[in-house]
N, C-alpha and C positions, 0 to 999 in steps of 0.2 A: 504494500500500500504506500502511496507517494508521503511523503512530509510534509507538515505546513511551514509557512513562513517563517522561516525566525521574527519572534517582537520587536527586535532593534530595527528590523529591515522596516517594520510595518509604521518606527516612528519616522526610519529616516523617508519611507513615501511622505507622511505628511506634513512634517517639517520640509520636504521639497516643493510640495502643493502649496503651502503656505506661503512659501517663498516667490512663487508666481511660475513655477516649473508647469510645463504641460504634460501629460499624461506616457507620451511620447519622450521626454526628453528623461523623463522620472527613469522609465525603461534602460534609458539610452545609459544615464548614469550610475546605477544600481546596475548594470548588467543583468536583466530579469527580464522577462516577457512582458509586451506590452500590453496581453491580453491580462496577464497577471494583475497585474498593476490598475486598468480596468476596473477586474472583478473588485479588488479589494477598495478602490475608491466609492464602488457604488456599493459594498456594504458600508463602509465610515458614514456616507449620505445615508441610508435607510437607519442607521443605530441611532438610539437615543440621544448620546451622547456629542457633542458638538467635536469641530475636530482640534481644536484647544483642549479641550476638557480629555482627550485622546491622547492628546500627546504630552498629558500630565501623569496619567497611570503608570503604573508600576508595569514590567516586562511581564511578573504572572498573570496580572490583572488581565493585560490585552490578550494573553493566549487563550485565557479564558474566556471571555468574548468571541474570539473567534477560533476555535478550538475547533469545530465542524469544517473548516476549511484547508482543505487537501489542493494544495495546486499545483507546487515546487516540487520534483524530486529531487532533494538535493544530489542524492550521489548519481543519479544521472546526469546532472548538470555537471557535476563534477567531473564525471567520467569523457563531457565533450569538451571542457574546459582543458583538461589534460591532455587531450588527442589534438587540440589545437596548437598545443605547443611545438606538438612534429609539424604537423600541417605549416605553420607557419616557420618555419626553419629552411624546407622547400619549395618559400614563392620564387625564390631566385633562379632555381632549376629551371634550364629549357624545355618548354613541353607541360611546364606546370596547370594542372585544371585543377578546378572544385570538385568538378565533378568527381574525376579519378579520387580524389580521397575521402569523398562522400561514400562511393562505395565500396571502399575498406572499410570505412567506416562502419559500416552497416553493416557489413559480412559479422563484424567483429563484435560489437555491443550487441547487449541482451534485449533493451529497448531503444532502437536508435528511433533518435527525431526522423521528422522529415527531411527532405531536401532544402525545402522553403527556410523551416526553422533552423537549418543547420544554418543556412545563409545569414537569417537574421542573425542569429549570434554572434557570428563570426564579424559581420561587417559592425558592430555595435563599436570593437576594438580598432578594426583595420578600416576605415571606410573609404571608400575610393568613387569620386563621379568623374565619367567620360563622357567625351560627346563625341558625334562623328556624324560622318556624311553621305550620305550614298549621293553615287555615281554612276551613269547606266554606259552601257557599252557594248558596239554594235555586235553581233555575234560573227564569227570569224574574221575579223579584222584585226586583232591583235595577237599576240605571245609575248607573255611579258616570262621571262627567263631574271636569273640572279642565283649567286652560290651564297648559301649561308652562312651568316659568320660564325657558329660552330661549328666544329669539327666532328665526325664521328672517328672511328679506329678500330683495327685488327689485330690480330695478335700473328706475327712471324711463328708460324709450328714448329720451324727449325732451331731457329736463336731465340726464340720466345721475346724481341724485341715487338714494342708497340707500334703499328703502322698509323699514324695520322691519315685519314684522307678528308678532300672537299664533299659538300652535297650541293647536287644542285637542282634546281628546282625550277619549274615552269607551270603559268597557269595560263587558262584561256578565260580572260573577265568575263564574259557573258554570264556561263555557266557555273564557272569557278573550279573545271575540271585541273587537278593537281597530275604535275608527271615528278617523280624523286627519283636521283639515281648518286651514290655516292663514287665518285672517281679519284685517280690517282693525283691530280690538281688542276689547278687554272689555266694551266697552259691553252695556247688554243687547238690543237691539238687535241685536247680533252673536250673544250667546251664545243666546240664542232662536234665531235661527236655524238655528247650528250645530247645537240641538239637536233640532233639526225636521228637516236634512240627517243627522243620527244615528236617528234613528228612521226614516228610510227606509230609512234604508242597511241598518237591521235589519230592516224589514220586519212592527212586529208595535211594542208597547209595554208596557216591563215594570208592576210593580203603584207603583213610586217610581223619582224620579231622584234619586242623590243626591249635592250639590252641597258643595265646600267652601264656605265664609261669603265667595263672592265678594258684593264692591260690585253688582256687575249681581243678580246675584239674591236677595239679602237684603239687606232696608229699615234692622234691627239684630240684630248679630247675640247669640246666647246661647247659655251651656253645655246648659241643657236646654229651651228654646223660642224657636226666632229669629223673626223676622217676614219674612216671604219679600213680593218687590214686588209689588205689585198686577199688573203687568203680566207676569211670571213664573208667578202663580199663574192669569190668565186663560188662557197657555197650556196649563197642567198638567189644569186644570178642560175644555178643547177635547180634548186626548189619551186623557182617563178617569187620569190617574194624580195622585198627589200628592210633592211635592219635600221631602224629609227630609234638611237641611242636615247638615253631619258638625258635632261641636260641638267648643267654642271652647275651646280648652288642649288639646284631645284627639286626636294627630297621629295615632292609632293610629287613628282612625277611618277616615282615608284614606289608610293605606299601600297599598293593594289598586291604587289608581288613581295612586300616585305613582309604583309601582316599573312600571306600564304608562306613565310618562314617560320613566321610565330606559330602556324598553327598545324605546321609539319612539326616544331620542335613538342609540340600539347599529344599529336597526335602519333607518331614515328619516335621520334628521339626519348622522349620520357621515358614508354610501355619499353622499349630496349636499352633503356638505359645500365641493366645489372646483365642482360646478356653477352657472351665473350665467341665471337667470331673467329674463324683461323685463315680468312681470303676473303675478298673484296668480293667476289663470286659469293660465296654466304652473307654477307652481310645485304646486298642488292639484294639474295632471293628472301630474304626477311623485311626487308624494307617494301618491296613488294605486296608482299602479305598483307602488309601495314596499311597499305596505299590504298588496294583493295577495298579494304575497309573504311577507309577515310573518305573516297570517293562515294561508298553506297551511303555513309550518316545524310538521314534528314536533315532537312535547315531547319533551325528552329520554328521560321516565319513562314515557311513553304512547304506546301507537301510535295516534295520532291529532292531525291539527292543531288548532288556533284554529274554524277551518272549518266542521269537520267534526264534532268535538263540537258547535259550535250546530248545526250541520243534523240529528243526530241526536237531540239531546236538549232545549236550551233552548228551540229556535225554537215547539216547539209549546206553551211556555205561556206566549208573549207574547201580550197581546190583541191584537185586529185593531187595524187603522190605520183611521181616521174617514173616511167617505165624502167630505168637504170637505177643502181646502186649510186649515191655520191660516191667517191674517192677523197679523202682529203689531199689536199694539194698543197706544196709551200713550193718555194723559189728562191733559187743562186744565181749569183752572177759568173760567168767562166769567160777567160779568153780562149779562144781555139790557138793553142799548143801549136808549131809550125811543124810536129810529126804528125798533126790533122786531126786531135784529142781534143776535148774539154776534160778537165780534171772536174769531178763529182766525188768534193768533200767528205760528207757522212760517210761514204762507204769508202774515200780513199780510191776512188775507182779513174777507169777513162773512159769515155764515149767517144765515138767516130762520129763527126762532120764533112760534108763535103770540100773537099780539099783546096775550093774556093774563096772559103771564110777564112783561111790562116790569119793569124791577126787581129781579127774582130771581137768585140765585148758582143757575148752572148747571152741569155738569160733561160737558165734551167729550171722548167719545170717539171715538177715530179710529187709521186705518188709511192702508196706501199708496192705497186705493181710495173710500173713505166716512168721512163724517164724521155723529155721533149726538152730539145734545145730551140729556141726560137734568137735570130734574130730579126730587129726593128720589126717586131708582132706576128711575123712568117714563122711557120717551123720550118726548120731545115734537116731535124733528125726526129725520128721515133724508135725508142729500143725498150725493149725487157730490161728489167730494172736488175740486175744482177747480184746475188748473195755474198757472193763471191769477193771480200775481200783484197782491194787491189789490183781487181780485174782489167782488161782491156778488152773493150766488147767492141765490134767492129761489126761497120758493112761494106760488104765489097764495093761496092760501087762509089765510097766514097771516099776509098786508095787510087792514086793514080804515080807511081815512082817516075813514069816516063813525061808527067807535065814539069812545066819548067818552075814551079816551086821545089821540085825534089831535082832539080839539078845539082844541086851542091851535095844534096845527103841520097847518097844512094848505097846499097852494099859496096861498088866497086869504091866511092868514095870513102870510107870508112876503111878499108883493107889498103888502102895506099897512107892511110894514116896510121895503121897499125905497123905498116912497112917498116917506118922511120925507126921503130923502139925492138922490133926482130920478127922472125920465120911464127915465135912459138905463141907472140902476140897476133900475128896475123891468125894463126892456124883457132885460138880461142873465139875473135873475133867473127870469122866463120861458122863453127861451132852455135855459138849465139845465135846470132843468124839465122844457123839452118833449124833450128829449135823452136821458132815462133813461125805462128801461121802466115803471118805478113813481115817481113822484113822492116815496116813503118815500126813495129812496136816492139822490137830490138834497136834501133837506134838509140833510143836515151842509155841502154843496156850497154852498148858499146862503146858510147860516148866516157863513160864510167868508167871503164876497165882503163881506156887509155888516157882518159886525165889522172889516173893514178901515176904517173912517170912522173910528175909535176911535184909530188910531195914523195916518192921512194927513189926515184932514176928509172930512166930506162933500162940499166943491166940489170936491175933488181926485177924488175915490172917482167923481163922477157923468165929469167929464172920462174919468179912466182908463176905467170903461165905454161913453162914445163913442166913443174908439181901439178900445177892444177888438170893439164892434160893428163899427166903419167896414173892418177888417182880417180881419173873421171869426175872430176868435182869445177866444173868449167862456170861458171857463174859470179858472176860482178862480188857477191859479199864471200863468195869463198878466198877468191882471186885477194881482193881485200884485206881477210884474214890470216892468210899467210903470208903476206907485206907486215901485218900490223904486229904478227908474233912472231916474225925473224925467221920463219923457217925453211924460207928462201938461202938463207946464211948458215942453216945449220948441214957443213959437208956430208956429215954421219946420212945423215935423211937422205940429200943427193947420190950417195955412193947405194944405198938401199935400193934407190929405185931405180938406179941402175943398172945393178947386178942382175942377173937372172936367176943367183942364190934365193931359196924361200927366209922372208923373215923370221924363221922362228928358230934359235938356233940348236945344234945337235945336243941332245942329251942323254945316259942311260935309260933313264925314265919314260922317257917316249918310246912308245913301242910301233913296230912297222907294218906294213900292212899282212906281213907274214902272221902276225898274231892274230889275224882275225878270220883266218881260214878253217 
């Protein structure tokens, strides 16, 4: 059975009444119900007694009087007084709701309040007024995208270190359909993609995406014209859409997409907040789950969810999605090499141009799959993107030894320079040579052998390529290596590879082929 009032409580109501307190504000003060507070003002009004003459009486007296009056339980009150103390420890937390620890709440107490009541309570101490705004917004005409500014994380299985990663987020304002995906960071790189995994996940592509003034997708930015990256805008230009940054001082531009972080952190981040992932792959298919769910919740004000509003409404005036996969794409700058290469950085590699461009700033484009050299907005090359380390990837037709750029560098020219330094540097030089598919991509290779005369001599340089032939080891860094370690100078070695004697010399120990019959 509940508890009455304490009498001190029941004088400090009407020394507050007294005071010109409202009914309300008595509540507010006293931490008690206002309905509480009510009842007991409209017994003081029906008792005999005035409410001076009440607030004279002894603490037995008044219990006495109102002894029939059951309203407070204290130690339920108590028991949500206590529970507000966690509650209120974790407003700070991302993802933090009422809701969520209302229903702890309740699982857990024997008589929990209502929802309503737990509110009131609660806001009696902590009270908080917002105001805000709606704002309507056409259906497919927007994406508003942003990564949020917490972080989620993984656990390395191997080294058991923490992985940090971004989340990023997109919504379509009409509806208010939410796309989450957490990646490895901001790069653009990343954010292309996510936003390439955002447009499926829609199904359809609105008329702009639009972006705060991240680094990845603006080159600079500006209050009313930024410069979005070359490589952001070849995806937008593949979609049919164009990227309309929110501008710079102007937070109001992307409230729409921020308070869709707030309410990925209520909805996503909180409920996973104690779970422990081992890959980016697990964490996305839990986030998922999340999303799921977050997109089917009714609106408070609507009956309908996230969902359900696009499947009725927005989804039909997104354009269609492009018959092709994007690629992500970025871009170098290369001179065409006078052996008729563009050097291709990231991989260390060479690509063939036609033997025309020697000379010229070229600008490489490329993908996980292809590499396109273009100059002044022309391609002039298209190749297979190569794994291959270091490679020299060529096309025939865009060698020509016999045009008059390769006058000067031809095999015979390189073997009359080999001349000058001996027989055994010509014979390597050769060798070289006749080892690559195209003679163009042993040039640099041979160029190498015989500028080593320059820092060893010539009589070193022709030695070192004896060794290098007598051992089969014909190659610019082996050649190199025996320069750099003397062993060109060492007689012993020369006289070995001389002789026709086996290196290994005579022993008892070694037994002959007789032993093995």
């Amino acid at each position: 059975m509940a508890n009455k009032l304490d009498p001190m409580d029941l004088k400090q109501i009407i020394t507050l009444h007294l005071d010109g307190y409202s009914n309300r504000k008595i509540a507010s003060t006293l931490s008690i119900s206002r309905n509480t507070v009510n009842t007991y003002m409209q017994l003081f009004t029906a008792s005999e007694y005035s409410l001076e003459q009440l607030l004279s009486f002894e603490a037995l007296q008044l219990s006495e009087l109102f002894s029939s009056v059951t309203l407070v339980d204290t130690q339920r009150h108590n028991e949500l007084m206590l529970y507000f103390e966690t509650v209120n420890k974790a407003r700070n937390h991302p993802g933090f709701t009422f809701l969520y620890h209302y229903n702890q709440y309740a699982e857990t107490a024997k008589n929990p309040y209502g929802y309503t009541q737990f509110m009131e309570h609660y806001n009696r101490k902590y009270k908080q007024e917002r105001g805000s705004m709606k704002l309507e917004h056409e259906p497919g005409k927007e994406m508003y995208i942003d990564f949020a500014g917490k972080k989620l994380s993984y656990v390395d299985k191997h080294t058991g270190e923490i992985i940090p990663v971004e989340v990023f987020v997109s919504i379509l304002p009409n509806s208010q359909y939410t796309y989450v995906e957490a990646c490895a960071s901001q790069k653009k790189e990343d954010l292309i993609q996510c936003c390439i995994n955002a447009l499926h996940f829609y199904g359809g592509v609105p008329l702009a995406i639009v972006s705060d003034n991240l680094k990845s997708a603006v080159s600079r930015s500006s209050k009313y014209e930024a410069q979005i990256n070359r490589s952001f805008k070849d995806f937008a230009s593949h979609y049919g859409c164009v990227v309309n940054p929110t501008r710079a001082y102007a937070p109001q531009d992307k409230a729409l997409v921020e308070n869709a972080v707030q309410l990925v952190y209520q909805r996503i981040y909180y409920p996973i907040r104690e779970m422990t992932f081992f890959s980016l792959e697990e964490l996305n298919q839990e986030i998922q789950t999340k999303l799921i769910k977050y997109n089917q919740l009714l609106f408070q004000r609507k009956e309908a969810s996230r969902v359900e509003l696009f499947q009725s409404v927005e989804r039909q005036y997104l354009k269609n999605l492009p018959s092709s996969n994007y690629q992500i794409k970025d871009y170098k700058r290369a001179k065409v090499q006078k052996i008729g290469y563009v050097y291709f950085s990231p991989d260390k590699s060479y690509y063939s141009v036609p033997y025309r461009y020697i000379g010229h700033q070229t600008t490489i484009h490329y993908t996980n799959t292809t590499i396109e050299v273009y100059y002044n907005h022309l391609r002039i090359a298209l190749h297979k993107r190569s794994a291959l380390k270091g490679s020299y990837n060529t096309i025939k037709d865009h060698l020509s030894s016999t045009h008059q750029y390769y006058t000067s560098w031809s095999p015979e020219f390189f073997k009359k320079q080999a001349q000058l330094h001996g027989d055994n540097v010509v014979k390597c030089v050769e060798r070289i040579l006749d080892d690559v598919q195209y003679p163009e991509i042993g040039y640099k290779r041979v160029i190498g052998v015989i500028q080593l005369h320059k820092s060893y001599g010539s009589d070193r340089l022709e030695k070192a390529c004896e060794l290098a032939l007598k051992e089969n080891i014909v190659t610019y860094t082996q050649i190199k290596n025996i320069l750099h370690h003397k062993m060109d100078l060492n007689q012993e070695t020369i006289q070995q590879l001389n002789a026709d004697t086996p290196h290994i010399p005579s022993h008892t120990n070694i037994r002959g082929a007789s032993s093995y019959q």
